[in-house]
DSSP file (Angstrom, degrees, kcal/mol; ACC not computed):
  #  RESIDUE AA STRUCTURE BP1 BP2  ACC     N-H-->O    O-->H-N    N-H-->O    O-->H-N    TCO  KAPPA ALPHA  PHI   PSI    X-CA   Y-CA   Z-CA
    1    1 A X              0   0    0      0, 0.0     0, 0.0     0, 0.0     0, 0.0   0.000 360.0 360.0 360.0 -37.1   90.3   87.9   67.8
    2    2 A X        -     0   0    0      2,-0.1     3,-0.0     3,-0.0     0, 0.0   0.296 360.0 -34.2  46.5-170.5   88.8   84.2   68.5
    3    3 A X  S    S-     0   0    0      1,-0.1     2,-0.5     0, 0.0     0, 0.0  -0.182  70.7 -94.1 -92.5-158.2   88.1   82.9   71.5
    4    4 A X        -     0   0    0      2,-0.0     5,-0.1     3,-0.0    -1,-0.1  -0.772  36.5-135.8-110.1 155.0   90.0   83.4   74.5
    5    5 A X    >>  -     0   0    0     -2,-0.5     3,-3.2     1,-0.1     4,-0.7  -0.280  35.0 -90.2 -99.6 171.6   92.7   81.1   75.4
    6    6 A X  H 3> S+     0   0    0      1,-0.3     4,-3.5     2,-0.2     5,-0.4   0.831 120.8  59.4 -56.9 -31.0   93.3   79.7   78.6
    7    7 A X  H 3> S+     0   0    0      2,-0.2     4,-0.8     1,-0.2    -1,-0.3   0.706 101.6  53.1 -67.5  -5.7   95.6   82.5   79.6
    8    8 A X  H <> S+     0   0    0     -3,-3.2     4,-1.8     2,-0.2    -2,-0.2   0.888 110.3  46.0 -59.5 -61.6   93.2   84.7   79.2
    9    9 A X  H  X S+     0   0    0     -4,-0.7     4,-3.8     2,-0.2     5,-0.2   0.808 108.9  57.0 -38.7 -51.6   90.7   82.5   81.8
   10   10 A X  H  X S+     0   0    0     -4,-3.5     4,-4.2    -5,-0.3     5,-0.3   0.981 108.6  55.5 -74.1 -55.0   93.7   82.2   84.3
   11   11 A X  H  X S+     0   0    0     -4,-0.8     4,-1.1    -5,-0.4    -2,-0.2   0.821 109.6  37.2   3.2 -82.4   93.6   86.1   84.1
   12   12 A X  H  X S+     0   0    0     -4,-1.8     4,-0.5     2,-0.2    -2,-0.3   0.740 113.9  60.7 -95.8 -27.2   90.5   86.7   84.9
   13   13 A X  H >X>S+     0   0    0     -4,-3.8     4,-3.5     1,-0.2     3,-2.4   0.985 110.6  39.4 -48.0 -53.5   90.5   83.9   87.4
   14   14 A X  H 3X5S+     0   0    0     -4,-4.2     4,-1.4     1,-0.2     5,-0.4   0.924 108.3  62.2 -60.6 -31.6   93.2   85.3   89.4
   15   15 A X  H 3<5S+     0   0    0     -4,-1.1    -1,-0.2    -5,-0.3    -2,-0.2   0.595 119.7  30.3 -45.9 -23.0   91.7   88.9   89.0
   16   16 A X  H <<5S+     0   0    0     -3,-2.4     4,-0.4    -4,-0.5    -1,-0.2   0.556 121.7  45.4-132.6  -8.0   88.7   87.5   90.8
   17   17 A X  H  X5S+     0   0    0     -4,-3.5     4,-0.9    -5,-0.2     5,-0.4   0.759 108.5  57.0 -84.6 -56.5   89.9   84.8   93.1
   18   18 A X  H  X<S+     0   0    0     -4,-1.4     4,-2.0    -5,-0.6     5,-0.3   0.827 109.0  41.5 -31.8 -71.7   92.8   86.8   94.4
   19   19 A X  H >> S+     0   0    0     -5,-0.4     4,-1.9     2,-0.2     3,-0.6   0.926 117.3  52.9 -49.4 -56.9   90.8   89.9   95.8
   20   20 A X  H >> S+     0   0    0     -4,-0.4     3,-2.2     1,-0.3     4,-2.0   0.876 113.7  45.2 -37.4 -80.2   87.9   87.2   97.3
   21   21 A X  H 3< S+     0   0    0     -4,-0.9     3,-0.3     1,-0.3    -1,-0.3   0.688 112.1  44.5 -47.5 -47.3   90.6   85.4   98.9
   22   22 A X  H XX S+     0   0    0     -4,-2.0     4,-1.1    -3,-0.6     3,-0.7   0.693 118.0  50.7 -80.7 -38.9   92.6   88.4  100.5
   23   23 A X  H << S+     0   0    0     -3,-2.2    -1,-0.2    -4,-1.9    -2,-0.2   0.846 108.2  52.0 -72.0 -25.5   88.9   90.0  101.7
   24   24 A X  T 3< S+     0   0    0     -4,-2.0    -2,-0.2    -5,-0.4    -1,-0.2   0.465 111.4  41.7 -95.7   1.0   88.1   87.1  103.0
   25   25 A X  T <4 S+     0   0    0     -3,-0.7     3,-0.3    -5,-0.3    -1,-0.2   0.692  84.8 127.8-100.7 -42.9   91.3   86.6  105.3
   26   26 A X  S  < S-     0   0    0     -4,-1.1     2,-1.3     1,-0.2    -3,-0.1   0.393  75.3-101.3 -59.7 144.9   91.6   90.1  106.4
   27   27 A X    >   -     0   0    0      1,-0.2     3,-1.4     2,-0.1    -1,-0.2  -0.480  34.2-159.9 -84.4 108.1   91.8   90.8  109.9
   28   28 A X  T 3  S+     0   0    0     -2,-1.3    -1,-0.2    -3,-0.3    -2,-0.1   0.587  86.2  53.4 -52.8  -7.5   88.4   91.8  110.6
   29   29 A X  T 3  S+     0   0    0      2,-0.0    -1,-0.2     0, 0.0    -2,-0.1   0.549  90.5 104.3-110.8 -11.4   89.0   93.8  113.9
   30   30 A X    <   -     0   0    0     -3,-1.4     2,-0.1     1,-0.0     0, 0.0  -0.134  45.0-179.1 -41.1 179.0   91.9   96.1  112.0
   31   31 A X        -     0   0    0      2,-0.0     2,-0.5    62,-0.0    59,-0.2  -0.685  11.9-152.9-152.3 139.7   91.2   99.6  111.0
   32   32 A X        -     0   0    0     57,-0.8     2,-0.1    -2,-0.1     3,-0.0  -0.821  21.2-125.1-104.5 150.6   93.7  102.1  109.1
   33   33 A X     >  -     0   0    0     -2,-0.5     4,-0.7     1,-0.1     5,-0.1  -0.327  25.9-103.2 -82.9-175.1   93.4  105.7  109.5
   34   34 A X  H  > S+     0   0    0      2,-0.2     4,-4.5     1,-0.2     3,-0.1   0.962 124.4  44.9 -73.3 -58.2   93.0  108.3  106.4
   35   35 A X  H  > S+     0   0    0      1,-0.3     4,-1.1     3,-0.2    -1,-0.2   0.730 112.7  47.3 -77.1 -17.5   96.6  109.2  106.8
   36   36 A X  H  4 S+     0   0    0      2,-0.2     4,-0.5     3,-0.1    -1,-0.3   0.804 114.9  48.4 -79.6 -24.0   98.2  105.5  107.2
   37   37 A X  H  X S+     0   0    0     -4,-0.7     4,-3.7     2,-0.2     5,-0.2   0.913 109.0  52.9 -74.2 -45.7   96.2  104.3  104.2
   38   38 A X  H  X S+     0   0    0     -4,-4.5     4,-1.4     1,-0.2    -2,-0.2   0.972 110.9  46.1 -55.1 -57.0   97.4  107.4  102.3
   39   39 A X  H  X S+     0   0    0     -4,-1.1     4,-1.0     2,-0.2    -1,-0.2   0.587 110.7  54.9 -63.3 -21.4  101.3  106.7  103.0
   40   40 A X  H  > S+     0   0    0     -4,-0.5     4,-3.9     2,-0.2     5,-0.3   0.901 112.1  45.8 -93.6 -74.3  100.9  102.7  102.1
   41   41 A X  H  X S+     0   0    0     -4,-3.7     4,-2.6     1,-0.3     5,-0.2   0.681 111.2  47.0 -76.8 -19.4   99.6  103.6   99.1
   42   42 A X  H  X S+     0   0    0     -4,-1.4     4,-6.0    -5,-0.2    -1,-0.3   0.983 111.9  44.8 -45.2 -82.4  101.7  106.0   98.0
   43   43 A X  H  X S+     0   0    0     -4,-1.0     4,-1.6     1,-0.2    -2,-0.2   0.651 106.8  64.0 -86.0  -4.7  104.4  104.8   98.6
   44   44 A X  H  X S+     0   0    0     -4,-3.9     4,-0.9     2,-0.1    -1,-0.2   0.873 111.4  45.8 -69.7 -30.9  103.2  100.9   96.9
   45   45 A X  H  X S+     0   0    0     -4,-2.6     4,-2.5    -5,-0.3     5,-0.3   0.841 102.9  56.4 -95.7  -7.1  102.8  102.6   93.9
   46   46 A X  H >X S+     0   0    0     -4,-6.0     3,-3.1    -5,-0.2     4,-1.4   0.886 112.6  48.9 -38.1 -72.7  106.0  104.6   93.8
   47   47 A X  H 3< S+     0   0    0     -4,-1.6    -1,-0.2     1,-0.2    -2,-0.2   0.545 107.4  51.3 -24.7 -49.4  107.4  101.3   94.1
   48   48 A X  H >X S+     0   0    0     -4,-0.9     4,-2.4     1,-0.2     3,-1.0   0.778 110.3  57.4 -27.7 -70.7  105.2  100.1   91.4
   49   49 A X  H <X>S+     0   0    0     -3,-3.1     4,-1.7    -4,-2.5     5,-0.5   0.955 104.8  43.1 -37.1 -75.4  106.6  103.1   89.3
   50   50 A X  I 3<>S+     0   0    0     -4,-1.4     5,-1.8    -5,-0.3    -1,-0.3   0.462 104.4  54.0-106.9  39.4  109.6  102.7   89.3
   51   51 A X  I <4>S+     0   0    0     -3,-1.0     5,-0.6    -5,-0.3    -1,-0.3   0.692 118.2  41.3-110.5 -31.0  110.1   99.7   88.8
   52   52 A X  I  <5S+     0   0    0     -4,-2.4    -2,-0.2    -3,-0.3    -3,-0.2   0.446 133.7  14.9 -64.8 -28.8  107.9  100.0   85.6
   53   53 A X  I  <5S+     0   0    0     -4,-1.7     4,-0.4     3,-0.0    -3,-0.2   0.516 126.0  47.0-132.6 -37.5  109.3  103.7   84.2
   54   54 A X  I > <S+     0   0    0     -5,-0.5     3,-1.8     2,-0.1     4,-0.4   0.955 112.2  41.6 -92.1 -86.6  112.6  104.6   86.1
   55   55 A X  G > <S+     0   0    0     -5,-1.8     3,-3.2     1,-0.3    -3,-0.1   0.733 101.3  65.5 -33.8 -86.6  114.8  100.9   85.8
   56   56 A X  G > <S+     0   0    0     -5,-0.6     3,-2.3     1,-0.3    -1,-0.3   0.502  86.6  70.9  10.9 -76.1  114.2   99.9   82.6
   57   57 A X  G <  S+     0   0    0     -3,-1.8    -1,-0.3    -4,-0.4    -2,-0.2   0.787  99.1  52.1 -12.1 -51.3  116.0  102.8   81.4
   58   58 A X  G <  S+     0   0    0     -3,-3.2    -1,-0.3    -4,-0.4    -2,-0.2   0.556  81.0 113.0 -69.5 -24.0  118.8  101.2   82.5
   59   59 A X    <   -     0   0    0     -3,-2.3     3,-0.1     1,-0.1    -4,-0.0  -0.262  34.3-178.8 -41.2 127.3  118.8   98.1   81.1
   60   60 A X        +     0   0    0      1,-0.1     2,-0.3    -2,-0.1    -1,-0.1   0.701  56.6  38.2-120.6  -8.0  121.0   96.9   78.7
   61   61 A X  S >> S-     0   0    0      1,-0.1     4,-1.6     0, 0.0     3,-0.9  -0.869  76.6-110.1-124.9 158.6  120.4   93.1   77.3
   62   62 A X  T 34 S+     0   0    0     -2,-0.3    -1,-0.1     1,-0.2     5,-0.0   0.615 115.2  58.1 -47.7 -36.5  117.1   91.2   76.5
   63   63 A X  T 34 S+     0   0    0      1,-0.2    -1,-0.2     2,-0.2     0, 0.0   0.114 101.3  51.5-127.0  25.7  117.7   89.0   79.4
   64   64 A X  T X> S+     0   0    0     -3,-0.9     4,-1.5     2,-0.1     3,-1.3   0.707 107.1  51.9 -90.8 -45.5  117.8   91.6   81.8
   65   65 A X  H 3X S+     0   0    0     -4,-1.6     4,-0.6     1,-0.3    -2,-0.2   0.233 109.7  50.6 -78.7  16.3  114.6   93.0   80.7
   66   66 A X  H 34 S+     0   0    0      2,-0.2    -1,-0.3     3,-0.1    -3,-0.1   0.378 115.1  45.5-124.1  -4.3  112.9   89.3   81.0
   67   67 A X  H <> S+     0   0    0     -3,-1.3     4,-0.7     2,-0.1    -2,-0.2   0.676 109.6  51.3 -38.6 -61.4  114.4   89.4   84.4
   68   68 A X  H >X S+     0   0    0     -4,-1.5     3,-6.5     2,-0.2     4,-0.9   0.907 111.5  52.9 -57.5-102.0  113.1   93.1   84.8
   69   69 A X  H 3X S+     0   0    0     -4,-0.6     4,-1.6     1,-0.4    -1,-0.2   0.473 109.4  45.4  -7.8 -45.3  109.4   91.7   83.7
   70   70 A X  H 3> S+     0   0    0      1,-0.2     4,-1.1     2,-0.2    -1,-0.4   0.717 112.5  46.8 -86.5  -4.4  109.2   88.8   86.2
   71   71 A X  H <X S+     0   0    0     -3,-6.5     4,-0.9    -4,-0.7    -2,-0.3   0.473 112.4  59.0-116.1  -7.9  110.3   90.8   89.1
   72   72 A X  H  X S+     0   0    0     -4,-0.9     4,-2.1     3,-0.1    -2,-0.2   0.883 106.0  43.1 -34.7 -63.5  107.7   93.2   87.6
   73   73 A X  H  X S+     0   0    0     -4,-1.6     4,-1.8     2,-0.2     3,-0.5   0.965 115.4  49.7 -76.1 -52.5  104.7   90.7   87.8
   74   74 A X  H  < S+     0   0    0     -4,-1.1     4,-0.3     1,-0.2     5,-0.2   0.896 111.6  46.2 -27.5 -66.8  105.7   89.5   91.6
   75   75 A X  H  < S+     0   0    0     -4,-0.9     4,-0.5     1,-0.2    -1,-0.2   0.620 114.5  48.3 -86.9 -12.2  106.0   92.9   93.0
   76   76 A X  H >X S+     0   0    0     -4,-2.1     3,-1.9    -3,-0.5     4,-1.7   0.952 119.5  43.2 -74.2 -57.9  102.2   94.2   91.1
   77   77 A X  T >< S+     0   0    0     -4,-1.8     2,-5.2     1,-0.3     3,-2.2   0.213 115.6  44.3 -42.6-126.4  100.7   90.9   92.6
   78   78 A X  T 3> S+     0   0    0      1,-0.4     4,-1.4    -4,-0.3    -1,-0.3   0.010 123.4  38.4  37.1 -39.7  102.5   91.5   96.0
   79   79 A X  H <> S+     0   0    0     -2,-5.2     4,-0.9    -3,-1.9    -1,-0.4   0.481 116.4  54.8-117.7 -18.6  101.3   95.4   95.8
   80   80 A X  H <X S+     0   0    0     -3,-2.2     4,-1.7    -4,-1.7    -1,-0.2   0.784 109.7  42.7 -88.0 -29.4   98.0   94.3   94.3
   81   81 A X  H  >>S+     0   0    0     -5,-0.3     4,-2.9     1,-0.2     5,-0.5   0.858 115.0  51.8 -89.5 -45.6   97.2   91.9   97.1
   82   82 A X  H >X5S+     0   0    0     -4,-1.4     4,-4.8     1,-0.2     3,-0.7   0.958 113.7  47.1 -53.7 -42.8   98.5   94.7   99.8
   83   83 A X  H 3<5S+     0   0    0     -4,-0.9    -1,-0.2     1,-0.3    -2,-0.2   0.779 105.0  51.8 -36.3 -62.1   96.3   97.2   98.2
   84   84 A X  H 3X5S+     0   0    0     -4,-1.7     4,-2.3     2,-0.2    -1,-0.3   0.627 118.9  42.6 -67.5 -27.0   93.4   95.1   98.1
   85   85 A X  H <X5S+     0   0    0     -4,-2.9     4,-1.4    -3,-0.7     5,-0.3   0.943 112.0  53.9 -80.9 -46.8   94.1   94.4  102.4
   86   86 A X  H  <<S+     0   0    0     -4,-4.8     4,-0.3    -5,-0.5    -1,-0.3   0.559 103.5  49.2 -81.2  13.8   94.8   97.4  103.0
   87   87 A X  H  > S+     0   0    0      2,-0.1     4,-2.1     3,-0.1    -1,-0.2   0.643 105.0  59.3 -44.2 -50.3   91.9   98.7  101.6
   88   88 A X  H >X S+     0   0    0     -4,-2.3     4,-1.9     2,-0.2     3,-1.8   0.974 113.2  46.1 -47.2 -83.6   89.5   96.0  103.7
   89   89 A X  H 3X S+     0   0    0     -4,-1.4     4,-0.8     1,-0.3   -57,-0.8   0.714 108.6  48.1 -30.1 -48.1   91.1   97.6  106.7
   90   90 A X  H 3> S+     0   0    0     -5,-0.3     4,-1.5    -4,-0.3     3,-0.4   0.861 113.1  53.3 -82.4 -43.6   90.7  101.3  105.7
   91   91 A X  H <<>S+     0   0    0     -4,-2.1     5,-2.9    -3,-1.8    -1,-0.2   0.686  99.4  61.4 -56.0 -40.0   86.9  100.3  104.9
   92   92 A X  H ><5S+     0   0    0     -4,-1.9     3,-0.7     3,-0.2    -1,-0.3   0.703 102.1  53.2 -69.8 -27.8   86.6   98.9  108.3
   93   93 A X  H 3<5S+     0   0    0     -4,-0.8    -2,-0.2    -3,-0.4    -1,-0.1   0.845 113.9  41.6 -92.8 -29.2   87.4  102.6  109.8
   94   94 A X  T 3<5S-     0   0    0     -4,-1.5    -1,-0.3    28,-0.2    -2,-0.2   0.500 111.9-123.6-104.5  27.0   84.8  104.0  107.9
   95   95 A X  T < 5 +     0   0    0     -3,-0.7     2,-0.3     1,-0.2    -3,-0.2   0.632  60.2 137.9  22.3  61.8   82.4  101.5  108.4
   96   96 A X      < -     0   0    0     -5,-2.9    -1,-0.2     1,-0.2    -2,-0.1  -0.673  64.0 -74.6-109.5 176.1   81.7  100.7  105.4
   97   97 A X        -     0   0    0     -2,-0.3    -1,-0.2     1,-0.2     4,-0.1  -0.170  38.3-145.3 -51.1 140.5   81.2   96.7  103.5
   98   98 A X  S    S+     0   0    0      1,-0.2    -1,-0.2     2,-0.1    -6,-0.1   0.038  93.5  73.6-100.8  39.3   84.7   95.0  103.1
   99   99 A X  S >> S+     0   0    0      2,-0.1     3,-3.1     1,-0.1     4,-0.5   0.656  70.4  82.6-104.9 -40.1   83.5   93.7  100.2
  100  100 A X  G >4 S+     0   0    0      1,-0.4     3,-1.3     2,-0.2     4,-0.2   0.706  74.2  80.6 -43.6 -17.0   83.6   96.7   98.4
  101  101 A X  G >4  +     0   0    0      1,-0.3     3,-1.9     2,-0.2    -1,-0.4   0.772  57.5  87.7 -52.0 -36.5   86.8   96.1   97.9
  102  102 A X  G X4 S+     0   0    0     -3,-3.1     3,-1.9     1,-0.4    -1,-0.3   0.485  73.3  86.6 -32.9 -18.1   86.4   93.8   95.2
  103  103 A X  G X< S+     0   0    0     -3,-1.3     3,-4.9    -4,-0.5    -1,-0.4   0.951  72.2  70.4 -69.0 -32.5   86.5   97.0   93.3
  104  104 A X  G <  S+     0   0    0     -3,-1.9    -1,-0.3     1,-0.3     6,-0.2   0.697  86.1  59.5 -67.4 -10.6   90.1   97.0   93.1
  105  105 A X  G <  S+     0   0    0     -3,-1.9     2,-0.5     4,-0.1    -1,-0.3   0.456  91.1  89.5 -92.1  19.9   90.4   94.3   90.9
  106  106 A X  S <> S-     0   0    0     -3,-4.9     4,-2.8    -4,-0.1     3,-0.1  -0.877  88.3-120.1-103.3 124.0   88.2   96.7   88.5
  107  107 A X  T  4 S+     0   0    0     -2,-0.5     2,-1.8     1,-0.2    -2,-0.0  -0.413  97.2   6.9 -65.1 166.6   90.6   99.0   86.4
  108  108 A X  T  > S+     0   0    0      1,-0.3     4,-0.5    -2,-0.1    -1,-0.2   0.008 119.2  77.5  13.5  -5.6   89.8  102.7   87.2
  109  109 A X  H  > S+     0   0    0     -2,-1.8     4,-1.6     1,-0.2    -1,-0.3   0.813  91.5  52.1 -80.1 -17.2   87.3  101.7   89.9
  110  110 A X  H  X S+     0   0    0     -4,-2.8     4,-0.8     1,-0.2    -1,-0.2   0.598 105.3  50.9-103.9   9.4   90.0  101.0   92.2
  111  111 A X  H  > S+     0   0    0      2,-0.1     4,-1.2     3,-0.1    -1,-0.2   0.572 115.4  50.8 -96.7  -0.5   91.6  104.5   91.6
  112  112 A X  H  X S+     0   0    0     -4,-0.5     4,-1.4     1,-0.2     3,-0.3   0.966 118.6  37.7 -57.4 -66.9   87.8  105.6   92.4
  113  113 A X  H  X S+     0   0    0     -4,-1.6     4,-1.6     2,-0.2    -1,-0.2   0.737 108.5  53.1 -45.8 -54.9   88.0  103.7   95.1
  114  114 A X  H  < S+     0   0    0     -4,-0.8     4,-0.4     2,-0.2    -1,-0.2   0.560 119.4  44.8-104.3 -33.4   91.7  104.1   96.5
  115  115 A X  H  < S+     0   0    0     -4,-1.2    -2,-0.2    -3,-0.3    -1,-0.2   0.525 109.9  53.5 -95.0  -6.5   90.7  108.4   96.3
  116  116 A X  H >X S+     0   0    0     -4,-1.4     3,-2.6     2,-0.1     4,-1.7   0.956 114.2  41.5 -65.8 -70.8   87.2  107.8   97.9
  117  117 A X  T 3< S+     0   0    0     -4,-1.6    -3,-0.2     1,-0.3    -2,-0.2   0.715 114.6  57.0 -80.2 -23.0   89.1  105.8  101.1
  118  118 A X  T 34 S+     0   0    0     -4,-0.4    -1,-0.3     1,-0.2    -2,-0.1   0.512 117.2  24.8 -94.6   5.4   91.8  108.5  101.0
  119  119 A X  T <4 S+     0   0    0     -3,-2.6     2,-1.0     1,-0.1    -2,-0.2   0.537  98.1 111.6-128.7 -11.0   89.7  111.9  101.6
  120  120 A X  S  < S-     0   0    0     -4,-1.7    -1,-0.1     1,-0.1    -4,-0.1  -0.683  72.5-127.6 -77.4  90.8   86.8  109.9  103.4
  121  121 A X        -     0   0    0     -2,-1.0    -1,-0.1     1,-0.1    -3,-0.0   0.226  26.7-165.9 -42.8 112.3   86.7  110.8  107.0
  122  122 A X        -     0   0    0      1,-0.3   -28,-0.2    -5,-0.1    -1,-0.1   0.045  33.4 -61.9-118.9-108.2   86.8  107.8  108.8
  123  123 A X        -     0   0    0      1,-0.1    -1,-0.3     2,-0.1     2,-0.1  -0.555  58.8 -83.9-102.5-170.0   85.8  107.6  113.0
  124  124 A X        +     0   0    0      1,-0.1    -1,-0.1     2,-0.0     3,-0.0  -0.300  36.5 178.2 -73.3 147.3   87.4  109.2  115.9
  125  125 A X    >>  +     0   0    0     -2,-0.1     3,-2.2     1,-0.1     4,-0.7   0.533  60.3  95.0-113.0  -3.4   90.3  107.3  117.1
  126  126 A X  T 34 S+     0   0    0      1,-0.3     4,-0.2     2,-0.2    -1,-0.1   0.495  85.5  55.6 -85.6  -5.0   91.2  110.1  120.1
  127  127 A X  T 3> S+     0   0    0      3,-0.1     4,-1.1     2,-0.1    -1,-0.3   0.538 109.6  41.1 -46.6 -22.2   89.0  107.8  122.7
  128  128 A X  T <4 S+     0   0    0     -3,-2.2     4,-0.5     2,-0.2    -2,-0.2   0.399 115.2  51.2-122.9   7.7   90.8  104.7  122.1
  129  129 A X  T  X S+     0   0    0     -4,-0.7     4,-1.4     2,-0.1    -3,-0.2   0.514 110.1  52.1 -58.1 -33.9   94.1  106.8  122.1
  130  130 A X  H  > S+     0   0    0     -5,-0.3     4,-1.5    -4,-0.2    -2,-0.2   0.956 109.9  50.5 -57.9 -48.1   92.8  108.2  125.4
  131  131 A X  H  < S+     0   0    0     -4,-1.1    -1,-0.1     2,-0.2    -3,-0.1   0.903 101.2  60.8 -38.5 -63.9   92.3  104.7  126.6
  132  132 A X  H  4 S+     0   0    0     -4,-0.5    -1,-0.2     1,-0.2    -2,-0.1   0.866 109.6  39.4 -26.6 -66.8   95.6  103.7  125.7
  133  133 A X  H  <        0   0    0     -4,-1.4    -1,-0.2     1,-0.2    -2,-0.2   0.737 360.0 360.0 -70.7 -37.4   97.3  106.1  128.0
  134  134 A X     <        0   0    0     -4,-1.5    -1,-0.2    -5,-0.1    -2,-0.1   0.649 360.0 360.0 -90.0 360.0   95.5  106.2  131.0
């Protein structure tokens, strides 16, 4: 096992810069509702899915599936970093710390996390829809 080598380090740096950075840009005055948060996320990990379970299948050479593999790792960053925002946001409606986010880069805290923000009531929005319209 030894120690761990620098790709290991680069790892766990990006695992812990990435979310810092991406909380720490987020547009503080957003807010998602229950049911937009739910639909994002859904439908990031379909993507996620099947790009991971479904294609593959399909594949027929070694240098399609090392193809498959980098356009793997883009679209989980890409889907990791959306996650992580749209989480800040979703956090923001239910006024809780946008830091808490940071959880996502923890494996199974951020499906804790990601079913917490999606059954957790967050405020009324039918005043500043009222607003809107009149």
């Amino acid at each position: 096992m030894g120690a761990f080598s620098i790709w290991h380090w680069l790892i766990i740096a990006l695992g812990v810069v990435i979310p810092v950075v991406t909380i720490a840009l987020a547009n503080r005055d957003k807010t998602l509702t229950r049911i937009h948060y739910v639909v994002r996320t859904v439908v990031a990990n379909a993507v996620v899915v099947v790009l991971v379970f479904v294609i593959p299948s399909f594949l027929q050479s070694a240098d399609q599936a090392l193809v498959l593999n980098i356009a793997i790792m883009i679209v989980s960053l890409i889907v990791f970093i959306l996650l992580t925002l749209w989480s800040v946001h979703r956090l923001r409606d239910i006024r809780w710390s946008r830091w808490i986010a940071l959880i996502m880069g923890i494996p199974l805290g951020n499906l804790i996390l990601m079913i917490l923000l999606c059954c957790w009531p967050g405020r009324d929005h039918s005043a500043e829809t009222a607003a809107v319209f009149d």
